[in-house]
C-alpha positions as CSV (number, residue, x, y, z in Angstrom):
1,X,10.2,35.9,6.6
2,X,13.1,33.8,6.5
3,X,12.9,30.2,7.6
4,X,15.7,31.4,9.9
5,X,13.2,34.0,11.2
6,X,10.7,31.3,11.4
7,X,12.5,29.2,13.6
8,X,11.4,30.2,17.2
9,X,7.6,29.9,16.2
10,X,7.9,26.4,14.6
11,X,9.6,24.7,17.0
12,X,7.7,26.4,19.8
13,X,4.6,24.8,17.5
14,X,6.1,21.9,17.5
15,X,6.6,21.6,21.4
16,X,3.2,22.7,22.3
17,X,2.1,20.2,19.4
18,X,3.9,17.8,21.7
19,X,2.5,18.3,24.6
20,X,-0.8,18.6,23.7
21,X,-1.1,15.3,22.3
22,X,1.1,13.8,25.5
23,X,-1.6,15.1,27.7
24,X,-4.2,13.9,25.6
25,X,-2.5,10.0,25.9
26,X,-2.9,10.5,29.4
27,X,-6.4,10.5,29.7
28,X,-7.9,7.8,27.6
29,X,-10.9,9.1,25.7
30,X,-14.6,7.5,26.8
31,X,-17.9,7.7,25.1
32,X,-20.3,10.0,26.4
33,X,-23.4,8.7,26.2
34,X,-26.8,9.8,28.3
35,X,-26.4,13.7,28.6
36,X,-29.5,14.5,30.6
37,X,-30.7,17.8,31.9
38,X,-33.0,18.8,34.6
39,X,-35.2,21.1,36.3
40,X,-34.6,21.3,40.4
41,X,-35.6,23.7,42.9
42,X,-31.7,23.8,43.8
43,X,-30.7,24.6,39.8
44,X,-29.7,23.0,36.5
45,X,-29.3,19.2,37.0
46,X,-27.0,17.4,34.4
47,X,-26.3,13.9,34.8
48,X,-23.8,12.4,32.1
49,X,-22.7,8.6,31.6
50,X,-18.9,8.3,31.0
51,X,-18.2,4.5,30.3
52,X,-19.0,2.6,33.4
53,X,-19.7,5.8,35.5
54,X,-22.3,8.4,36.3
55,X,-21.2,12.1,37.0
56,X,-23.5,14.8,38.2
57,X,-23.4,18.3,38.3
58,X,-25.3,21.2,39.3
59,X,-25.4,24.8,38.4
60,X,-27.4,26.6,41.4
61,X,-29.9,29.3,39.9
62,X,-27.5,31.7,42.7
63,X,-24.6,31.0,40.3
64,X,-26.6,31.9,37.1
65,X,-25.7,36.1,36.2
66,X,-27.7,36.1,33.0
67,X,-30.0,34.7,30.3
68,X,-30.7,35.6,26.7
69,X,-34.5,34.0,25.6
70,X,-34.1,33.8,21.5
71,X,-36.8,32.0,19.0
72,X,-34.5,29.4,18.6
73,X,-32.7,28.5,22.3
74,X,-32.0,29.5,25.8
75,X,-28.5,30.6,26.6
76,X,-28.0,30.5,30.0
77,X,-24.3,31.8,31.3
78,X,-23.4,31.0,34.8
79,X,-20.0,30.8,37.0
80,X,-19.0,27.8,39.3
81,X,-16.5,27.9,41.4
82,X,-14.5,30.5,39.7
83,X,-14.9,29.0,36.1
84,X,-17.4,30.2,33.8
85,X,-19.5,28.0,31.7
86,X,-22.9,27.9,29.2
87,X,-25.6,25.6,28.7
88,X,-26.9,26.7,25.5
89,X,-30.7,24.7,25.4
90,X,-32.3,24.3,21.8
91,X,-36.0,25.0,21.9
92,X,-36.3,21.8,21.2
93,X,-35.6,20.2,24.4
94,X,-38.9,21.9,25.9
95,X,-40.7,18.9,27.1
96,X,-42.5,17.3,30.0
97,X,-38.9,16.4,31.7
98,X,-37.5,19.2,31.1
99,X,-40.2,22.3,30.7
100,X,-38.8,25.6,29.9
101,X,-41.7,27.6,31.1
102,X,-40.2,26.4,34.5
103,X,-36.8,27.2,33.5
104,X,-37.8,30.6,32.7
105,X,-39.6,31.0,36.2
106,X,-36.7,30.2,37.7
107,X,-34.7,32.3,35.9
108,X,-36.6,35.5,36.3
109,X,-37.2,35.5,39.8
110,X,-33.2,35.0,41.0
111,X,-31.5,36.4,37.9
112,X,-34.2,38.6,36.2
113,X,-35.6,39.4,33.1
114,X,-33.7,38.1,29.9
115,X,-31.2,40.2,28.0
116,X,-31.2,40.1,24.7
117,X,-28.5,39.6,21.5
């Protein structure tokens, strides 16, 4: 290639480069602190602290089309409103607050068994 060759693809670079970072100026970047999941008898609870507000969001076991059940996590693959999305939960999370074995209940009665990787 020839830098004359080359001169579409840098400057369309360049422009998306621009952009990008334009959009990113727009919205100023908060800490996200307080990431906490939940079991419900509606779905997946996740309640996240953004600055000086609180958003929640729900995944609804309905909206959940599979489930892979590894040694090491859960990943569980679901679609919201036309936009898909993963919550990928280390083993490690399994506690009193958040207990897997009723995660997995869940799971197998409205999507079914687990597929595997």
């Amino acid at each position: 290639y020839t830098p004359r060759t080359l001169f579409p693809y840098t400057t369309l670079f360049r422009s998306l480069e621009w952009y990008v970072k334009r959009k990113m100026n727009e919205f100023p970047v908060q800490e996200i602190k307080g990431v906490k999941l939940g079991v419900q008898p509606s779905g997946i609870v996740m309640r996240q602290q953004m600055g000086v507000q609180e958003g929640v969001g729900t995944v609804a076991w309905k909206d959940i089309y599979e489930w892979y059940n590894t040694p090491e996590f859960l990943l569980v693959n679901f679609k919201v409103k036309g936009q898909q999305g993963a919550y990928i939960l280390p083993k490690r999370m399994d506690s009193k607050n958040f207990p897997f074995e009723t995660l997995r209940k869940h799971l197998k009665e409205v999507v079914g068994e687990p597929k595997t990787l």
